[in-house]
C-alpha positions as CSV (number, residue, x, y, z in Angstrom):
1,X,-111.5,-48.4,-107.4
2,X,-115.0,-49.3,-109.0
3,X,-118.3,-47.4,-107.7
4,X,-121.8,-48.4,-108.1
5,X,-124.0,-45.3,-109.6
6,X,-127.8,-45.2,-109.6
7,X,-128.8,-44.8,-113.0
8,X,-132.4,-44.0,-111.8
9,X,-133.8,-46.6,-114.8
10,X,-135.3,-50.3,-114.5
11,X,-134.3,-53.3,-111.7
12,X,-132.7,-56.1,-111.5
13,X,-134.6,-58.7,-109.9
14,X,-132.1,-61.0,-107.4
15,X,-134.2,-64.0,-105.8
16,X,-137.4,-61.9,-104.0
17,X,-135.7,-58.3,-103.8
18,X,-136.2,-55.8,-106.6
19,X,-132.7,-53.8,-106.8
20,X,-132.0,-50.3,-108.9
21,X,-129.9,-51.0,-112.1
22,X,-126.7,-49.4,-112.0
23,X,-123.8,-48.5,-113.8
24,X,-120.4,-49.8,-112.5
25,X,-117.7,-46.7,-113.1
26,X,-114.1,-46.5,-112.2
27,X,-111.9,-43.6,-110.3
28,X,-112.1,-42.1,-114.1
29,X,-115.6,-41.8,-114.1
30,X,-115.5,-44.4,-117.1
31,X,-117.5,-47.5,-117.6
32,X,-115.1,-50.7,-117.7
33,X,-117.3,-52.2,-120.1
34,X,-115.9,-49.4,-122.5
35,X,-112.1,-50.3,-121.8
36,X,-109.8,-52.5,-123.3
37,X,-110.0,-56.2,-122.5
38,X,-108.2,-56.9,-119.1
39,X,-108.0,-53.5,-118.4
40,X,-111.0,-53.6,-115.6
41,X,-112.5,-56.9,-113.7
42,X,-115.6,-54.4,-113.1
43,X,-118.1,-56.2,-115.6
44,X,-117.5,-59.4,-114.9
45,X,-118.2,-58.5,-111.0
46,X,-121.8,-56.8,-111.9
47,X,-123.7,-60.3,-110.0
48,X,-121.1,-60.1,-107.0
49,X,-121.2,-56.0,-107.0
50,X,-125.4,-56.1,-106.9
51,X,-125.2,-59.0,-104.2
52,X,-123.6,-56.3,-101.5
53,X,-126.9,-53.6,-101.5
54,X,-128.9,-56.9,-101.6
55,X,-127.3,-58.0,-98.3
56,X,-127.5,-54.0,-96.9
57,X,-131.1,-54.2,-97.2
58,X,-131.3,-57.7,-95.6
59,X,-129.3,-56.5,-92.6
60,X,-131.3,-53.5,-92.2
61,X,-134.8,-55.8,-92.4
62,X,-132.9,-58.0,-89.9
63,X,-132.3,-55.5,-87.6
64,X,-135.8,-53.6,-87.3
65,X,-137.3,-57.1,-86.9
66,X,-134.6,-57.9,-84.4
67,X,-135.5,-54.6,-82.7
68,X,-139.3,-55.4,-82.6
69,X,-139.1,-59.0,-81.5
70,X,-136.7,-58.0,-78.4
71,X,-139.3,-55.4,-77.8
72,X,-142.2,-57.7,-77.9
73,X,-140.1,-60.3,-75.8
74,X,-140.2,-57.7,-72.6
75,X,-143.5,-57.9,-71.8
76,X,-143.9,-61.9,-71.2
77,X,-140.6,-61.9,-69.7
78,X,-141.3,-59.0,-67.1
79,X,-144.2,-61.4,-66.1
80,X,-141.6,-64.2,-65.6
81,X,-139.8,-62.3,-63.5
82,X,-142.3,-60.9,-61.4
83,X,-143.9,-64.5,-60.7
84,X,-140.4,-65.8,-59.9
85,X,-139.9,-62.7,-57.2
86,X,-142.9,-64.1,-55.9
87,X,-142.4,-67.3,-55.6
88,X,-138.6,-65.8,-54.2
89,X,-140.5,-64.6,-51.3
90,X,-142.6,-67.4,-50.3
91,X,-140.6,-68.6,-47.1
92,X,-140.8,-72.2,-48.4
93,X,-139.0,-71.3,-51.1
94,X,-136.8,-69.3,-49.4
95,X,-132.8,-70.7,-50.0
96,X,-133.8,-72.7,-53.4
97,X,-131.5,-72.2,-55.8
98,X,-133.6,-72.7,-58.7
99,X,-135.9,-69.9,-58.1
100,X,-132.0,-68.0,-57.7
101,X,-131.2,-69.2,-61.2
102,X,-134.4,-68.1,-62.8
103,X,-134.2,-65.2,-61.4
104,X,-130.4,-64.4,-62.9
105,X,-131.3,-66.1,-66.1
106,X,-134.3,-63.0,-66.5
107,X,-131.4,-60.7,-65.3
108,X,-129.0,-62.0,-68.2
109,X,-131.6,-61.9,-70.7
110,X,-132.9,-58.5,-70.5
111,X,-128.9,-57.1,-70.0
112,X,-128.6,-59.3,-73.4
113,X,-131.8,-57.6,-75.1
114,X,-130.2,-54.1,-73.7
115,X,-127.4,-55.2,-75.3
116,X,-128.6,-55.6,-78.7
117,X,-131.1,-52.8,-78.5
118,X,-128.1,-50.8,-78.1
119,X,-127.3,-51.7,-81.4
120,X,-130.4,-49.9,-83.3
121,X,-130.4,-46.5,-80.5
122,X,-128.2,-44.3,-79.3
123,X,-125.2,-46.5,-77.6
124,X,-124.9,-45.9,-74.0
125,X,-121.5,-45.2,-71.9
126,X,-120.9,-48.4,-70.3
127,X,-117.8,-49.5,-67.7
128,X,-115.3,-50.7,-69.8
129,X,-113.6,-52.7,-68.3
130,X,-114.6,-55.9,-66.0
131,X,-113.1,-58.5,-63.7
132,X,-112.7,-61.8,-65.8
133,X,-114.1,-64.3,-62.9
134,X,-117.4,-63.3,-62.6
135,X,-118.1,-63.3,-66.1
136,X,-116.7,-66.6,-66.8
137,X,-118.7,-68.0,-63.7
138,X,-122.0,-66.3,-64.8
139,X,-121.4,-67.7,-68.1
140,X,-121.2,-71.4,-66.7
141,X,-124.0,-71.6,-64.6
142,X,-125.8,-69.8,-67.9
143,X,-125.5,-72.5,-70.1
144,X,-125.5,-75.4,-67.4
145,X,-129.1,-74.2,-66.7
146,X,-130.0,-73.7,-69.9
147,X,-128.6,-76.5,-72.0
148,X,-129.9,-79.7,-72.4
149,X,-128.6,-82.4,-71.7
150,X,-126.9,-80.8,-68.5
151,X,-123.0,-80.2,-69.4
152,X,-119.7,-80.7,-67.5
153,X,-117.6,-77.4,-67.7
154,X,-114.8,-76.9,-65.8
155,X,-113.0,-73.8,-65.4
156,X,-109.1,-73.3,-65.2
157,X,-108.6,-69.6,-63.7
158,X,-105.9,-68.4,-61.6
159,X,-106.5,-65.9,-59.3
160,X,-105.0,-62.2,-59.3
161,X,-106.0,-61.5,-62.7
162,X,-105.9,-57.8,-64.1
163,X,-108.9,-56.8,-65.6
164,X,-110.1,-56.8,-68.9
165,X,-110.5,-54.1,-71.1
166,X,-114.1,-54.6,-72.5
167,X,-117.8,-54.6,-70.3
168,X,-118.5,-57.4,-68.7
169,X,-122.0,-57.8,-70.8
170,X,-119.8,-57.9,-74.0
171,X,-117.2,-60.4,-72.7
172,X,-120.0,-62.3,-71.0
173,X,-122.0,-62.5,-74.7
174,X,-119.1,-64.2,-76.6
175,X,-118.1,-66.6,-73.7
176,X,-122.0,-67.8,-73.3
177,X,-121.8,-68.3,-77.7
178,X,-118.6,-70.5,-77.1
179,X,-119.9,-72.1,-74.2
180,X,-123.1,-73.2,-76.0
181,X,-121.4,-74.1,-79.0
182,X,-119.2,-76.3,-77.5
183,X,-121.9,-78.0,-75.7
184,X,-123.5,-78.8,-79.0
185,X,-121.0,-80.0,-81.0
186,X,-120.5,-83.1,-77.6
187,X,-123.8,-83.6,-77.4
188,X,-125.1,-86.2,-76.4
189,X,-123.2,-86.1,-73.6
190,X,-121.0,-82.4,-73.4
191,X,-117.9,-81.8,-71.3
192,X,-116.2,-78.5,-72.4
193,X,-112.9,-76.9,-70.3
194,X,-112.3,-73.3,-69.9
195,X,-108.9,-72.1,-69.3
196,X,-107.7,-68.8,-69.0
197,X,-104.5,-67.5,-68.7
198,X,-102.0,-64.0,-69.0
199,X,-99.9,-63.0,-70.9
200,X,-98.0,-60.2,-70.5
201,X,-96.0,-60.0,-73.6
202,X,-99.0,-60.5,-75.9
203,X,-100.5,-63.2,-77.3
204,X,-98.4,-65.7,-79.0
205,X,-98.6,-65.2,-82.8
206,X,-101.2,-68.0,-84.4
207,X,-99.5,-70.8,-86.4
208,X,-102.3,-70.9,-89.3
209,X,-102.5,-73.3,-91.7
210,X,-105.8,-74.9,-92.9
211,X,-106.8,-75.5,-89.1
212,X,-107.1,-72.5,-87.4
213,X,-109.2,-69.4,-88.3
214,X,-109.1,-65.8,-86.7
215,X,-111.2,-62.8,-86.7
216,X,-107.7,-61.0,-88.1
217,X,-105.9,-61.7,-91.1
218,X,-102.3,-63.1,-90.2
219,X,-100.3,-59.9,-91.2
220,X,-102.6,-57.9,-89.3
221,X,-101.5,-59.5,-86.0
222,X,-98.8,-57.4,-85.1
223,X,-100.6,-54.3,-85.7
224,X,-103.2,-55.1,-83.2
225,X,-100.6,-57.4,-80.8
226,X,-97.6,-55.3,-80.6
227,X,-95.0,-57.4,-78.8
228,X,-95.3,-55.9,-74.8
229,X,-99.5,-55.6,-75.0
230,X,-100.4,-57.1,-72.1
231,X,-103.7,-59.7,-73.0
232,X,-106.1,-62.2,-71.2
233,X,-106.9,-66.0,-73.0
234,X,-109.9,-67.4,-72.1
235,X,-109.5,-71.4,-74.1
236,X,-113.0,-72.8,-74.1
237,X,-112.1,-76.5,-75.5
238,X,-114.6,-79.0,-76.8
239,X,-113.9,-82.6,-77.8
240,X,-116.6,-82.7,-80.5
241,X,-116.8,-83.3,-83.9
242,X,-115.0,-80.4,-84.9
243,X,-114.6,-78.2,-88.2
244,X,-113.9,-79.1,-91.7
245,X,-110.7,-77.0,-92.8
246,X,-113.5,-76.0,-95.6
247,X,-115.7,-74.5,-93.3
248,X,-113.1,-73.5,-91.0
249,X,-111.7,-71.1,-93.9
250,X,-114.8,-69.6,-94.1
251,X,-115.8,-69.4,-90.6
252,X,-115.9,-65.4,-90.0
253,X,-116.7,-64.5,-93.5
254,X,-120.4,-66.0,-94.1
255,X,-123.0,-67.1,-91.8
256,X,-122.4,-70.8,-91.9
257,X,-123.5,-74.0,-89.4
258,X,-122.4,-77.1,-88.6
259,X,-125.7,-77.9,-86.1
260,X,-128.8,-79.4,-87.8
261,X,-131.1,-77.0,-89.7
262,X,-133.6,-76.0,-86.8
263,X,-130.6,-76.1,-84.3
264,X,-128.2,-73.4,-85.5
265,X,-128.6,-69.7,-87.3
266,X,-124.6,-69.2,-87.4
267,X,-124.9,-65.6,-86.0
268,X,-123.1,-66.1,-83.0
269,X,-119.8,-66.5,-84.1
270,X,-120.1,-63.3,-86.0
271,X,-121.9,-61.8,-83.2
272,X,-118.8,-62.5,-80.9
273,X,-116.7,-61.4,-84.1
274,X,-118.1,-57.6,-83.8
275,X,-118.1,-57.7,-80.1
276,X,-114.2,-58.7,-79.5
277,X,-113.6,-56.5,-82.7
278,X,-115.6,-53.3,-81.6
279,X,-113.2,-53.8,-78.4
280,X,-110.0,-54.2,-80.3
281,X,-110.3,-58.2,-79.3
282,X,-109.5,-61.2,-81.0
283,X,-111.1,-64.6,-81.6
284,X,-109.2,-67.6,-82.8
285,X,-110.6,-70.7,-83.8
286,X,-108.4,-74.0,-83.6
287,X,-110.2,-77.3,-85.2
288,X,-109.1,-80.7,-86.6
289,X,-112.4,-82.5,-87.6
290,X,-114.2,-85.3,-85.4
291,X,-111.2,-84.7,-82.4
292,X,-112.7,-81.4,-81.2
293,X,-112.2,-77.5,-81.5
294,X,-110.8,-74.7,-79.5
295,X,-112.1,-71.2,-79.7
296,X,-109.7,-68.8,-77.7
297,X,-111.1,-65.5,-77.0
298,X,-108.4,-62.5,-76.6
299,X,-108.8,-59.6,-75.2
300,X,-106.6,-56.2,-73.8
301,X,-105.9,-56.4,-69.9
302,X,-105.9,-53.4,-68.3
303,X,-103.3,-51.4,-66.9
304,X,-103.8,-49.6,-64.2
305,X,-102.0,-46.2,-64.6
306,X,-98.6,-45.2,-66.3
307,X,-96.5,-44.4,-63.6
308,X,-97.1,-48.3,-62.2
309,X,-97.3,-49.8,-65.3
310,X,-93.8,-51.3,-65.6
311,X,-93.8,-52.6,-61.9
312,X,-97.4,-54.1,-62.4
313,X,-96.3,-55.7,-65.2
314,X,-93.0,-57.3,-63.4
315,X,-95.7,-58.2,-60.7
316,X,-98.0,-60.2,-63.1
317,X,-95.4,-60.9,-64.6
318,X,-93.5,-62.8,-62.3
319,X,-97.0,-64.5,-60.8
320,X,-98.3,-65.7,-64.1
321,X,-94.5,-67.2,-65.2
């Protein structure tokens, strides 16, 4: 195992960043440069090596500014709300359901900007777990306010659902990143369907291949899937123009886009990476370019106690057959 040591002397300069030179050394405490051709990779992997504290610093930049723009953003939006209540209690605007939808699309914001606030203080105890309906409803009428042009979702959901074992804020994040991802890649004119579905046994094992991508490695799955974990699917499908198996390979290891330059950051498939990992979740991607993509979130349901386990799970078993 190589380690990067400080040798408190002169920087490397890497595109605007000034960086500490360093020495690589091995378990040994030996420089590789000093072994035996073949013996160590270590020298050859100085660029990759002073690329990683490079990226640290950038993440930690990111996140202050992140911290301070969210901040900043809570001032014009608490007078956007407080117009909007206004406006709410005008008696001719009493019963419009736009004034309604403004006034849950400030409500989703600032639970989003607590969200990622959370990130940079002190995380909160939050309930954790959440009934999967609400979320995927709040999620739809989200983004068919917000995106433009107006999309088509439809939602598959069968009723008597167990919960799922993750907040609702967290499973409501990822879905409203799928959802307007989705919409984006059928633009100009975007349908998307979201199905979800049980299943008791666990999620099926994915067939990989050069057209699906997951936030797990394939011989990982079992170690987080055990045959007999109980799971919730939510599919949300897109008939788009889909991902490049290139891109696709790379989808949860870089911060990649396929929308135009102003359009897309390609942070929110890695946001919804951390989320459903954080919560012992998975996200698989399923894509064959210019006939559409299907990202399939995965997450624990929940059990209610031990002693009813195995006749809960005959129960939901038997309903969702």
């Amino acid at each position: 195992m190589l380690q990067v040591v400080n040798d408190g002397g002169l920087t490397h300069r890497r595109g605007s960043m000034e960086l500490p030179s360093v020495m690589i050394r091995n378990e040994a405490g030996m420089n590789p440069s000093d072994l035996p051709s073949g013996a160590s990779r270590g020298a050859n992997d100085l660029p990759e090596m002073l690329e990683q504290p490079c990226s640290n610093h950038r993440l930690e930049l990111v996140g202050r500014l992140t911290a301070m723009v969210l901040h900043e953003m809570r001032n014009p939006l608490s007078v956007i709300k407080g117009y909007a209540e206004m406006i709410a209690r005008d008696k001719k605007a009493t019963g419009d359901t736009r004034v309604k939808g403004l006034l849950k699309g400030v409500d989703r914001l600032d639970a989003v900007m607590n969200c990622v606030l959370s990130v940079v203080r002190k995380p909160q105890q939050r309930e954790n777990t959440t009934d999967v309906e609400p979320s995927v409803r709040l999620a739809q009428e989200f983004v068919t306010m917000a995106h433009r042009p107006k999309p088509m979702i439809s939602v598959q959901m069968p009723e008597g659902l167990p919960p799922a074992e993750l907040p609702a804020t967290d499973l409501e994040q990822v879905i409203l990143n799928l959802l307007m991802n989705a919409c984006d890649a059928t633009d100009p004119h975007p349908k998307v369907t979201v199905s979800v579905s049980f299943a008791a046994e666990g999620p099926p094992v994915p067939s990989g291949g050069p057209f699906v991508a997951a936030t797990i490695p394939e011989s990982q799955w079992h170690a987080l899937w055990p045959s007999g974990r109980p799971a919730i699917l939510i599919a949300v499908r897109d008939e788009g123009a889909g991902i490049t198996p290139e891109v696709l390979r790379l989808l949860f290891n870089e911060q990649i886009t396929t929308k135009q330059h102003s359009h897309g950051t390609g942070l929110g498939l890695l946001l919804c990476r951390d989320v459903l990992t954080a919560r012992r979740g998975t996200l698989l991607i399923e894509s064959t370019y210019r006939l559409g993509t299907t990202a399939t979130v995965i997450v624990p349901a929940v059990v209610r106690s031990a002693w009813t386990r195995e006749g809960e799970l005959g129960e939901l078993r038997a309903r969702f057959a």
